[in-house]
N, C-alpha and C positions, 0 to 999 in steps of 0.2 A: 504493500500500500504506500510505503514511505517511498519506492522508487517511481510511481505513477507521478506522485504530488509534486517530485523532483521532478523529476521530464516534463511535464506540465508547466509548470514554473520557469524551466526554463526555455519551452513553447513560447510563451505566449508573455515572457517579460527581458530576455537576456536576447532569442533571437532577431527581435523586432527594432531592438536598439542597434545589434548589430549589422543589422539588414541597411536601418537608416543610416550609421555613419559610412558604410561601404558606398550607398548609392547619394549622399553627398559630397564624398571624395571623387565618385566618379565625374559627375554632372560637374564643379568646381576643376578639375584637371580638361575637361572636355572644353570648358568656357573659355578658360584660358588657352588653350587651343587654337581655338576660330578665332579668339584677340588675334593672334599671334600672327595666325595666315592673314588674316585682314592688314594686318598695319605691315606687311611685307607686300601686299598686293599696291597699297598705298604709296608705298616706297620706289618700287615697281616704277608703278603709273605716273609717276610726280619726281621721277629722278630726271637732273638737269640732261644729263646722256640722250634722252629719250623725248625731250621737250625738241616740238618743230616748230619752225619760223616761222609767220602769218605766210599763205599762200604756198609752201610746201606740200608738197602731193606723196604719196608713198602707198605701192602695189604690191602690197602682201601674197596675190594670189592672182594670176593671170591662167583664163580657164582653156581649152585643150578647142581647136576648132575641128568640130564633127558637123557632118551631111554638106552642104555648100564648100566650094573648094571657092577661091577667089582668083585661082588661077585664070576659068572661063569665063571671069565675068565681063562681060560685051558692056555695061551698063545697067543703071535698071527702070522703072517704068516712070515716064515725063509726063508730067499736068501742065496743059497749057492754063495761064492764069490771066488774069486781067486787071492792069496795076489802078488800083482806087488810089482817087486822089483830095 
């Protein structure tokens, strides 16, 4: 009977505490975490290396040309217009 009341006791008053301060170390190490990557994403973004001039242009990614070749191209289709004045 004394070994129930033991187990019991320490169910539902020793495990509960220790369950809490486990998963507030975690949650607390986690936060501090994403600070961390954030204010390097910051540093990143905002380092002078990386800062462009007004009117600077810059092509990260120039995409692959499929189906039309530009080799044949004769031209392509004219609208006649009519200049308003």
């Amino acid at each position: 009977m004394l070994k129930i009341i033991l187990i019991l006791l320490v169910i539902f008053f020793v495990f509960p505490r220790l369950l809490k301060w486990a998963f507030k170390g975690f949650v607390v190490s986690q936060f501090n975490k994403a600070q961390q990557d954030f204010q390097q994403q910051q540093r990143a973004q905002y380092s002078p290396n990386n800062r462009k001039r007004e009117g600077e242009i810059d092509v990260d990614y120039v995409p692959t040309k499929k189906g039309k070749s530009t080799e044949n191209f004769n031209g392509g289709e004219y609208i006649d217009y009519e200049e308003v004045k």
